[in-house]
C-alpha positions as CSV (number, residue, x, y, z in Angstrom):
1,X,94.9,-95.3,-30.6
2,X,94.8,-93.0,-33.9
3,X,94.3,-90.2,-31.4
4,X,97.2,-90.6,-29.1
5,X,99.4,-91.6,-32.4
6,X,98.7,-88.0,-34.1
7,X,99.2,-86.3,-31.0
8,X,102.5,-88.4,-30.5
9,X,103.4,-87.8,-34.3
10,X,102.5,-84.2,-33.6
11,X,104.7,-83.2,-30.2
12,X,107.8,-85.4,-31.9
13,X,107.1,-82.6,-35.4
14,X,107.1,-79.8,-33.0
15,X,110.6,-81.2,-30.8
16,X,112.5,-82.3,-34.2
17,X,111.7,-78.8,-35.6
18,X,112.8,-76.7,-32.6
19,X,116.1,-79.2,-32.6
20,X,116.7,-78.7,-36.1
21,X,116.4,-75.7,-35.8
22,X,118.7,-74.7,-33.0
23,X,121.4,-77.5,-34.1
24,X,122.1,-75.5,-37.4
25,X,122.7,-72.3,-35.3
26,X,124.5,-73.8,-32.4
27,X,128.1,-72.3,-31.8
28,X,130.4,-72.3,-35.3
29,X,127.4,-70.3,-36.8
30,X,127.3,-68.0,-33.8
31,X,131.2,-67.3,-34.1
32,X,131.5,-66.9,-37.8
33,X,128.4,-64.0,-37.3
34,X,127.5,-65.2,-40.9
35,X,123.1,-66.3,-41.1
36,X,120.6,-67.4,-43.7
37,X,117.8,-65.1,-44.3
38,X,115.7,-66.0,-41.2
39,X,118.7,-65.9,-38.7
40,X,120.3,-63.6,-36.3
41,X,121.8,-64.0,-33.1
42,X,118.5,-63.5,-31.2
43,X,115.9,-64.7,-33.7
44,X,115.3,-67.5,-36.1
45,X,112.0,-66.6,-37.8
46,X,110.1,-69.7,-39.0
47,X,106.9,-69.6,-41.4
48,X,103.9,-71.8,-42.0
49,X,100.8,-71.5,-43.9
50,X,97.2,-73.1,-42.2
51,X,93.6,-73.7,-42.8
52,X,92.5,-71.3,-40.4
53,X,89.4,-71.3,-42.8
54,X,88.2,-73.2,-45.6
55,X,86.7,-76.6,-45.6
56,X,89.1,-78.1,-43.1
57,X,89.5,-75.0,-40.6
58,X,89.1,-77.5,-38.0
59,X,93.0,-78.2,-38.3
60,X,93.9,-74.8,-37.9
61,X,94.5,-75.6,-34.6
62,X,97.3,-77.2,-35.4
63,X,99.0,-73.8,-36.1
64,X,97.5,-72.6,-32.8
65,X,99.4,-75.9,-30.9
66,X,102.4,-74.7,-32.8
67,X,102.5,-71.0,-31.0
68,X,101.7,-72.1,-27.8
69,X,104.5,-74.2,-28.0
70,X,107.0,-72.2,-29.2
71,X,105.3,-69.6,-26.7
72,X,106.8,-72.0,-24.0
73,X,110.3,-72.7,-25.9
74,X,110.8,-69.0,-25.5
75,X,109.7,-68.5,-22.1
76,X,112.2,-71.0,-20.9
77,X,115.1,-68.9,-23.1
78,X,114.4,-70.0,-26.7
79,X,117.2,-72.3,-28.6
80,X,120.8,-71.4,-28.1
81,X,119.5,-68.3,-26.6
82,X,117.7,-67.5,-30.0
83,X,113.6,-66.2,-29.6
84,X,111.7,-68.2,-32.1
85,X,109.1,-66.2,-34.4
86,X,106.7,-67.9,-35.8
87,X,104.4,-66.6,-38.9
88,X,101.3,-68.2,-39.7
89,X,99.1,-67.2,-42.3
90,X,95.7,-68.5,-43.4
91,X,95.9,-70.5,-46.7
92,X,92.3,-71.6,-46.6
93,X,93.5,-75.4,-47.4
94,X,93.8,-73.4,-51.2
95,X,96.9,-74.3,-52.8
96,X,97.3,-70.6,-54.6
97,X,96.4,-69.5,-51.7
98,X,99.8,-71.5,-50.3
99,X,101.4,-70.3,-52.8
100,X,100.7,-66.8,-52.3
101,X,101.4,-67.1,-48.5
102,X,104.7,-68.7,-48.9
103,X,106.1,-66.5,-51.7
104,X,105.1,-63.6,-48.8
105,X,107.1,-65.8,-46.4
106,X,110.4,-66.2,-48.0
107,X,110.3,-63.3,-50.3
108,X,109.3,-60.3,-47.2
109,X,109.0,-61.7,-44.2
110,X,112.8,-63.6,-45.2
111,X,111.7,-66.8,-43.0
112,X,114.5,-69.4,-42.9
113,X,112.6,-72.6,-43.2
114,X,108.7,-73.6,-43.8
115,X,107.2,-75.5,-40.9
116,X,104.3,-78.2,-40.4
117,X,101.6,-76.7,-43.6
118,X,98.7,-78.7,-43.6
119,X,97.8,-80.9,-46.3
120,X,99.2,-82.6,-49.6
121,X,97.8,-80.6,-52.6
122,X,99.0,-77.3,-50.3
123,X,102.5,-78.2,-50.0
124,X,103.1,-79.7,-53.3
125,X,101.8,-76.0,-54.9
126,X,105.1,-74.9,-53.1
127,X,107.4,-77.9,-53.0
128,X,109.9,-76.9,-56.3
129,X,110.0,-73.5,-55.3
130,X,111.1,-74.3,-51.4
131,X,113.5,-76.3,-53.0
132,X,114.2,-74.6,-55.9
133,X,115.1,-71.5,-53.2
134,X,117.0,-73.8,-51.0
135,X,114.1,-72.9,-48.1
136,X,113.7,-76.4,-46.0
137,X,110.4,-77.4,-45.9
138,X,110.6,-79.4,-42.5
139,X,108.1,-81.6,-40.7
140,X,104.7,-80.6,-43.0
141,X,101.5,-82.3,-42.5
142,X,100.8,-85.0,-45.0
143,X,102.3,-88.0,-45.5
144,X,102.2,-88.8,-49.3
145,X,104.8,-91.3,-50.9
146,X,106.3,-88.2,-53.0
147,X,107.9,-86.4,-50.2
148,X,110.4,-89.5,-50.2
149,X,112.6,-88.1,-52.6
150,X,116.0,-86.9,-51.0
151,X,117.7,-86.7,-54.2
152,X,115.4,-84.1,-56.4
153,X,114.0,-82.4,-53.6
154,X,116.5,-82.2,-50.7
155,X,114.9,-79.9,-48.6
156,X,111.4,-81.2,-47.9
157,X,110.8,-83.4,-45.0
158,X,107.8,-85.3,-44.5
159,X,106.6,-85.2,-40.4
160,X,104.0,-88.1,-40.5
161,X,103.5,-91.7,-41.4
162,X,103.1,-92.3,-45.2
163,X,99.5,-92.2,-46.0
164,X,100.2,-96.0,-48.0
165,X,101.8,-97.6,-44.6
166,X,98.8,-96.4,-42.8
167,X,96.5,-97.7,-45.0
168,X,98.3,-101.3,-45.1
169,X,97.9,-101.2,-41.7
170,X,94.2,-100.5,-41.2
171,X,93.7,-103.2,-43.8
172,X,95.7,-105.8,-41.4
173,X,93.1,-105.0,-38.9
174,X,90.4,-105.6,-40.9
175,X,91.6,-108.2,-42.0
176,X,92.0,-110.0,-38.8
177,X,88.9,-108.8,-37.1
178,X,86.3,-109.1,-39.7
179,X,84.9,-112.3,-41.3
180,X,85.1,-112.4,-45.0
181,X,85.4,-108.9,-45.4
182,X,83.6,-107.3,-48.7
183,X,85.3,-103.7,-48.5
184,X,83.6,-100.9,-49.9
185,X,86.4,-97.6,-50.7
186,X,85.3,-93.7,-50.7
187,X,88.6,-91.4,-50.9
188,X,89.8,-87.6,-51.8
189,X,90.0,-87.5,-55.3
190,X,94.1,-86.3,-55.1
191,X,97.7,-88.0,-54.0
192,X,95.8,-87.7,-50.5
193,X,93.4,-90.5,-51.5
194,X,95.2,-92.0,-54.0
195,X,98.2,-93.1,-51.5
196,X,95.7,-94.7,-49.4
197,X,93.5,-96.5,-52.1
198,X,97.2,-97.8,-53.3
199,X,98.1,-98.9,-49.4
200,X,95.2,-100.7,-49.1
201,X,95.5,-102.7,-52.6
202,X,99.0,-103.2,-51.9
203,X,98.5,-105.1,-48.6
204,X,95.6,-107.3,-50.1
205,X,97.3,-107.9,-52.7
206,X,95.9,-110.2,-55.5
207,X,92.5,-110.5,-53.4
208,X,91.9,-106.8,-53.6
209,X,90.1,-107.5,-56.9
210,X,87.8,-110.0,-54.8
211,X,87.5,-108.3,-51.5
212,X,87.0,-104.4,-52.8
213,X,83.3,-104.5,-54.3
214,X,82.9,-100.5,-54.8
215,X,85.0,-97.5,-54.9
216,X,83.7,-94.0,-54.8
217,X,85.6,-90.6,-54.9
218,X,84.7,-87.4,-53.8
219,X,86.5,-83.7,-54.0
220,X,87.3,-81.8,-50.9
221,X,84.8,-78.7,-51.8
222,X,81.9,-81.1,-52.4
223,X,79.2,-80.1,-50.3
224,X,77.9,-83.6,-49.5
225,X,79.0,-87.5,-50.4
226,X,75.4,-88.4,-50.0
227,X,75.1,-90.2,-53.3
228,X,78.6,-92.2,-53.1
229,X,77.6,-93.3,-50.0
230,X,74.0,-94.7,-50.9
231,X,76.3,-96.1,-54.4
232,X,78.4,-97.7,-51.5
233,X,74.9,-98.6,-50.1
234,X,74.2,-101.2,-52.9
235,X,77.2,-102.6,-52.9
236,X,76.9,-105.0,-50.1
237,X,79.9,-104.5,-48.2
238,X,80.0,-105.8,-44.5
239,X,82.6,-103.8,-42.9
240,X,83.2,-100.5,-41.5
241,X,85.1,-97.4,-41.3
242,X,84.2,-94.1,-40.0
243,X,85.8,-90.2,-41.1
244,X,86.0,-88.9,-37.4
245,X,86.8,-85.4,-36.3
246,X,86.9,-83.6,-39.9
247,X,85.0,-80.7,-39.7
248,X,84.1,-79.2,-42.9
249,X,85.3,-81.7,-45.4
250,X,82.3,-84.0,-46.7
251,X,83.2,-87.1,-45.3
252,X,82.1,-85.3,-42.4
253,X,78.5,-85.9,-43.6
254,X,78.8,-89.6,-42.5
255,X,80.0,-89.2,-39.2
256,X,77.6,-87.5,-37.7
257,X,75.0,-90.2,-38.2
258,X,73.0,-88.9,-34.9
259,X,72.7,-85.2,-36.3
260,X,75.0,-83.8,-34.0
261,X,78.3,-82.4,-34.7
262,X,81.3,-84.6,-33.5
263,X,81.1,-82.0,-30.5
264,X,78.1,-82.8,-29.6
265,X,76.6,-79.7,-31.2
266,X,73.5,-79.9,-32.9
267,X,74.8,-80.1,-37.0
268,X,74.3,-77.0,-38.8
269,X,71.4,-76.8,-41.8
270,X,72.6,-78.7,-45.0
271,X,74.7,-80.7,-42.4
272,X,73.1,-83.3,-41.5
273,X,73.1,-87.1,-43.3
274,X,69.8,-88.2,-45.2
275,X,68.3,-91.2,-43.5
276,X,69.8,-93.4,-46.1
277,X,73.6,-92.4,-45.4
278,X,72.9,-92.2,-41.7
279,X,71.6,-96.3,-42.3
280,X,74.6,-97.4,-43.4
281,X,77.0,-96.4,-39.8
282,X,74.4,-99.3,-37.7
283,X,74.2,-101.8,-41.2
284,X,78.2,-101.6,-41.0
285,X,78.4,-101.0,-44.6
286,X,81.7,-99.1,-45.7
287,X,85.2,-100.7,-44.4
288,X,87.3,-97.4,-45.3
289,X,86.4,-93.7,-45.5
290,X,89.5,-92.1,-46.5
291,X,91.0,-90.1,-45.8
292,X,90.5,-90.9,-42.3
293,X,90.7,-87.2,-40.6
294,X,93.3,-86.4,-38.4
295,X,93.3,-83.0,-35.6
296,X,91.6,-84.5,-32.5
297,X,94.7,-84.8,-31.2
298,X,95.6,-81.0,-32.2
299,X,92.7,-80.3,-29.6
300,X,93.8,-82.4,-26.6
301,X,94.1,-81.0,-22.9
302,X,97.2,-80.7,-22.7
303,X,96.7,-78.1,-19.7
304,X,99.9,-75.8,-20.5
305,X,99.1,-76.0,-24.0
306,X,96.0,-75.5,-24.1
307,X,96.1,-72.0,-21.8
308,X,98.5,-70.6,-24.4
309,X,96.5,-71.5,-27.1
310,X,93.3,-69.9,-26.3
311,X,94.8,-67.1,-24.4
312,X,93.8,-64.9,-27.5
313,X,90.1,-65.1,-29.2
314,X,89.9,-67.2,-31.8
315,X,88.4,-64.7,-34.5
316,X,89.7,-61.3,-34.4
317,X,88.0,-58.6,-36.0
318,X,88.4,-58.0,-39.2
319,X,91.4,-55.9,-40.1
320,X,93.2,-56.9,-37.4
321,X,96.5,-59.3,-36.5
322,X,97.1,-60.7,-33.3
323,X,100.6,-61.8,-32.3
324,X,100.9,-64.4,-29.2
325,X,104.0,-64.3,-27.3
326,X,105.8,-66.6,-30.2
327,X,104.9,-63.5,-32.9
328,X,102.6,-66.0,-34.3
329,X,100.7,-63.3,-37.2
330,X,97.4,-65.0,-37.5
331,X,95.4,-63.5,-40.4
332,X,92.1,-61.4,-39.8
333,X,89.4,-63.6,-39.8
334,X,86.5,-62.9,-42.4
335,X,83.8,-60.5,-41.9
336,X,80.6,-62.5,-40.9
């Protein structure tokens, strides 16, 4: 179900964007011949920043899903007969790296909006100065309570579910399907985790102070969450969550209780859980892992997708920019 709803949440992003997108140059733009930055007669030129590397590279496909799509957008005559060019640079899931990589955007490349960057941190290093330049920042990829603010920040659009409604709504389930739940917390130590810790209190309500029996944080560029989880461990709680998919961030650590990668591949060295944290999947001892990761969907088979996507190599030599058939610039990938 989480799968098919960020894949859903992910092909509506993609269709709003390329609507919005053509809507605002439709025909009384193309007759008065006057643009934004970003906007010509043939060409609207969108930009993004991903984690094509970093500790959650695993979500740089999203930005692959992205060109492939617009790849197909353009084959079948683009919007209003406009080619889309998408450029997609690597931000490393480093907000000054965001920063960096969208000042390049607007300021050189001239982009007219900011499309679907990954993660909250990242797009709130950016989020005055989109606004404060007027540059919509459409459909991004987190769904913290703060984009909601039409008034100060008018350009910024949030394109999934707020973190705090899904959390309410995990807890509903675990409420209803286990039996005196005693609900042990370990979440991202920013407005990532934070949204969800305050989602899950909010729909407990007054017995959160009863039902939660530990809460542990950890930061995404910690190697490991081994000792939160053992903490978690001790605390006795009955029910359980599990961080799926998330490649490279720590929560990672937990989920592949078998020592295999979520792909099946054998987990790298400095990997793999310690026999206490790998315990505690069978025991059912944590109800929420958050943030719960999201991206399997980003890798679906979608057939026609999926052929666009990995009609290039993944990892370019160094020095080098590829450009699919949507002009989407990846950036070289590191040496080694």
């Amino acid at each position: 179900m989480q799968d098919e709803a960020m894949y859903s949440v992910t092909r509506r992003a993609l269709l709003l964007c390329a609507a919005a997108a053509g809507a605002a140059w439709a025909a009384p733009a193309a007759a008065q011949k006057r643009y934004d930055p970003g906007a010509s007669d043939t060409e609207i030129r969108i930009g993004q920043t991903m984690p094509y590397s970093g500790p959650v590279s695993m979500l740089g496909t999203i930005g692959k899903a992205t060109a492939a799509y617009f790849d197909k957008l353009n084959a079948e005559a683009g919007i209003n007969g406009r080619k889309l060019k998408l450029i997609s640079l690597d931000d490393a899931y480093s907000p000054s790296k965001t920063v960096e990589g969208t000042r390049r955007l607007v300021e050189e490349d001239e982009v007219l909006l900011v499309f679907g960057t990954v993660g909250t941190a990242t797009n709130l290093a950016v989020h005055r100065y989109l606004n404060t330049r007027k540059v919509p920042q459409l459909l991004i990829l987190s769904g913290a309570n703060r984009w909601n603010d039409p008034r100060n920040f008018p350009y910024t659009l949030s394109g999934m579910l707020s973190y705090q409604a899904e959390a309410r709504m995990y807890a509903r389930h675990m409420l209803a399907t286990v039996k005196e739940p005693k609900i042990a917390v370990l979440s991202q130590n920013d407005d990532f985790g934070r949204d969800f810790v305050a989602g899950l209190k909010v729909q407990l309500g007054e017995r959160a102070k009863t039902l939660i029996v530990a809460e542990a944080t950890y930061e995404v560029t910690d190697p490991t969450v081994d000792s939160q989880m053992v903490m978690l461990k001790s605390s006795g709680a009955n029910a359980q969550g599990r961080a799926e998919e998330c490649r490279g961030n720590p929560a990672d650590r937990i989920a592949a209780d078998d020592g295999r990668e979520p792909s099946g591949e054998p987990a790298a060295a400095g990997r793999r859980s310690d026999a206490a944290v790998r315990a505690l999947l069978p025991l059912g001892a944590i109800c929420l892992v958050l943030p719960a990761a999201a991206g399997r969907a980003a890798r679906r088979d979608v057939p026609a997708l999926r052929r666009r996507a990995h009609a290039a190599p993944d990892r370019p030599a160094p020095g080098h920019q590829r450009a699919s058939g949507a002009d989407a610039v990846h950036p070289p990938a590191a040496a080694g």
